[in-house]
N, C-alpha and C positions, 0 to 999 in steps of 0.2 A: 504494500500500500504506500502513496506517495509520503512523502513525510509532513507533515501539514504544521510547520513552523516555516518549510522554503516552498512557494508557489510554483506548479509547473501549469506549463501553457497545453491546452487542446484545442485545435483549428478545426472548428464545425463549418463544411458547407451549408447544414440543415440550419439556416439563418431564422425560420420561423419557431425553432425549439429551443432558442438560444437562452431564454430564460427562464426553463424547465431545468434545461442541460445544467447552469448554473445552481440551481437549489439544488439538485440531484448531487452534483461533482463538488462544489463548495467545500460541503463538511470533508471529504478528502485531500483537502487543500490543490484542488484543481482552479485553476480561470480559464476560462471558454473565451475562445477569440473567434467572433462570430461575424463575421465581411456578408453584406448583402453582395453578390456574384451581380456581374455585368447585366442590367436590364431587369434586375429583379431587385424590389423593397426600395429605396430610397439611392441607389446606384444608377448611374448616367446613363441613357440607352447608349450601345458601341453598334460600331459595325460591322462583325460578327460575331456568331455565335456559335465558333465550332471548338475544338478541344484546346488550339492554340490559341486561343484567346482566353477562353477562363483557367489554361494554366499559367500563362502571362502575368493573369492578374492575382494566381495563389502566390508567384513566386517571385512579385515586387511587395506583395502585403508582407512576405514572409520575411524581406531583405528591409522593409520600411521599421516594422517590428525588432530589426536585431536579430530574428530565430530563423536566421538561414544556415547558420551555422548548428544550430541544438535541436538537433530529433524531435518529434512530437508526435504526441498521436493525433491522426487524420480522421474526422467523422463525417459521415456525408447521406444521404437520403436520397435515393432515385440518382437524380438528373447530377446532386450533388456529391452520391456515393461514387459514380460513375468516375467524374471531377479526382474524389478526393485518390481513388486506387491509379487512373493514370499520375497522379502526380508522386505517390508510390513508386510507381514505375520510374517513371520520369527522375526522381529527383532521391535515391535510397539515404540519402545523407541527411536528408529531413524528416522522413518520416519512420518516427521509431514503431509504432501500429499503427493499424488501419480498422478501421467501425463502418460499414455497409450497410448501410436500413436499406433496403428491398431494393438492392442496385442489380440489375441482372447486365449478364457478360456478354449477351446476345439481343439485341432486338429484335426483329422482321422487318424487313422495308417495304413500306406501304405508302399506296397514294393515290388519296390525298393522308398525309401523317395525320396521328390519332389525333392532336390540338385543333384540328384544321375548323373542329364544329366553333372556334373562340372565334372566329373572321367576323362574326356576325354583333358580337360584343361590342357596345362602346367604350372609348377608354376614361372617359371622364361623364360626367352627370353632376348638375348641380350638387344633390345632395347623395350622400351615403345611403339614404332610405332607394332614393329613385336607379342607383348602379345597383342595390344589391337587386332591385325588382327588376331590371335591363338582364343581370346576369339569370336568373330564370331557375333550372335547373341543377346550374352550374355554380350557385352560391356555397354549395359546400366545402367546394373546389375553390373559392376566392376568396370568399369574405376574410378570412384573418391577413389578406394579404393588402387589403384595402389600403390608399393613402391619400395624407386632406392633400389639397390641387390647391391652384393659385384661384382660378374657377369652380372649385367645389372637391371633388372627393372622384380619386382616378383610381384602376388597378394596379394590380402589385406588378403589374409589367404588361408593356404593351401585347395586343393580341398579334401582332406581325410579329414581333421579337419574338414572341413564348414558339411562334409556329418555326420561325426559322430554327431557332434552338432546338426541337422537336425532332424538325428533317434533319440535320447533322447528328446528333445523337443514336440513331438507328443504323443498326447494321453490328459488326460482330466487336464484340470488344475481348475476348478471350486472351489474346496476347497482352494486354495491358494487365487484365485483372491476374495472369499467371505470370507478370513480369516483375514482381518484388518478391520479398522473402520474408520481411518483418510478420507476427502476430497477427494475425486478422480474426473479427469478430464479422460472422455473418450475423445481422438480425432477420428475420425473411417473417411477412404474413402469411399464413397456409391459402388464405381466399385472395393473396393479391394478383389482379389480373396484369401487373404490369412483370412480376417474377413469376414461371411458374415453378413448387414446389421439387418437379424433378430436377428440373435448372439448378436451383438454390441446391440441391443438394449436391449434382456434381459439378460447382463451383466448389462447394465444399473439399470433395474426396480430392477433386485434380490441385488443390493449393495447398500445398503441405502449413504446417502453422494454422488453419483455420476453425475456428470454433463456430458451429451452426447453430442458432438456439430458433428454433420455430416456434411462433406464437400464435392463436387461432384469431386473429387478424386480418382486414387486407391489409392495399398498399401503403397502410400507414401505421405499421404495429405502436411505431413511437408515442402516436398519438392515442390511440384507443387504448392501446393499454400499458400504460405510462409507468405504472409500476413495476410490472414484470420488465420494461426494459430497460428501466432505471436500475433494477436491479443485473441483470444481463450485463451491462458497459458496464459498469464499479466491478463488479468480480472480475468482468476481463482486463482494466483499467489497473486492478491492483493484481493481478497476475497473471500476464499474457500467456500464453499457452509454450510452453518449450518442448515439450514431446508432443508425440503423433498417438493418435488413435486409429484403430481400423481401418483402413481405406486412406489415411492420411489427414483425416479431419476426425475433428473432435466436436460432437456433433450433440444436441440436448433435446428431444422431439418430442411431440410436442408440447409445448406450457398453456396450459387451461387455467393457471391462477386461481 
């Protein structure tokens, strides 16, 4: 367990749990350094939005910080798990573990890509009441991401950004996610439709180092069930895994809480 008189750093992509992450890690004397990623929460729209560019921006946040030089564990969610294990790959000097909330190593390329139903969205609306009724359906998917406008109350990222992000994202990431070697925590939801189960598992067995903990969940274990995976990252957190299990992962299946 860290020693909690000297503060160590954790760099979460998963920018919306960045204040959960914080009361969960705190008492282990962790600090969460939590960057909203290009075009998303209160960050600048850019002009792309493919892998070199949000690793661009993990690895000037990380040189701006001081901790380009001091390991750390990397957490990331989806679009941000993805993010956090190429930069694993990418960059093995910085990242001491890796934390995966329902990052899968493969997409399918499809088109139009799965965002493509946001085209329809506005991005701004006077007030917060009348964006969350514009967004429809889709409010469960936005509302936490909501931000006040100079004109009212806009989303957490443009719907042309989220869809460009979307199409580059898709397609096979297996050499990235089998390209580090540090501890890795898979978190996986059993009902998420964006990993499926058999996936999550052999990301698991093919990466040596990785601990599976499956939770009956979708795509957002972190969120629905916050306990169980607050408890999941602290134990991985205070002792990454150094041996292998079965198949080469070290695997927990499934948690009912």
């Amino acid at each position: 367990m860290p020693d909690t008189h000297h503060t160590q750093q954790v760099l979460t992509t998963a920018r919306g749990t960045a204040q959960r992450l914080r009361c969960d890690l705190s008492p282990d004397g962790w600090r969460v350094v939590a960057p909203d990623q290009r075009g998303h929460g209160d960050s600048d729209r850019a002009k792309q939005y493919d892998r070199n560019g949000y690793l661009d921006d993990l690895s000037l946040l990380l040189t701006h910080l001081g901790l380009d030089h001091q390991p750390l564990p990397v957490l990331g969610h989806s679009l941000g798990a993805i993010n956090a294990y190429y930069l694993a790959a990418a960059r093995p000097d910085a990242v001491s573990a890796l934390i995966n909330i329902d990052g899968p190593a493969h997409l399918p390329i499809v088109n139009p890509a799965p965002l493509s139903v946001l085209l329809g969205l506005p991005y701004s609306a006077p007030t917060r009441e009348e964006l969350l009724a514009a967004c429809g359906s889709l409010t469960p998917l936005l509302e936490n991401g909501l931000r006040p406008h100079h004109d009212g109350w806009r989303l957490g990222s443009h719907p042309t950004d989220m869809i460009d992000s979307d199409t580059h994202v898709l397609g096979n990431h297996w050499h990235q996610w089998l390209g580090s070697h540090c501890p890795a925590l898979l978190l996986h939801g059993t009902d998420s439709t964006v990993l499926p189960t058999a996936q999550a598992r052999e990301m698991a067995s093919r990466r040596p180092g990785t601990t599976l903990v499956e939770l009956n969940a979708d795509h957002w274990p972190h969120l629905r069930r916050p306990k169980e995976s607050a408890i999941a990252i602290r134990r991985f957190l205070s002792a990454p895994p150094t041996g292998l299990g079965p198949g080469g992962d070290r695997s927990q299946r499934p948690w009912s809480g």
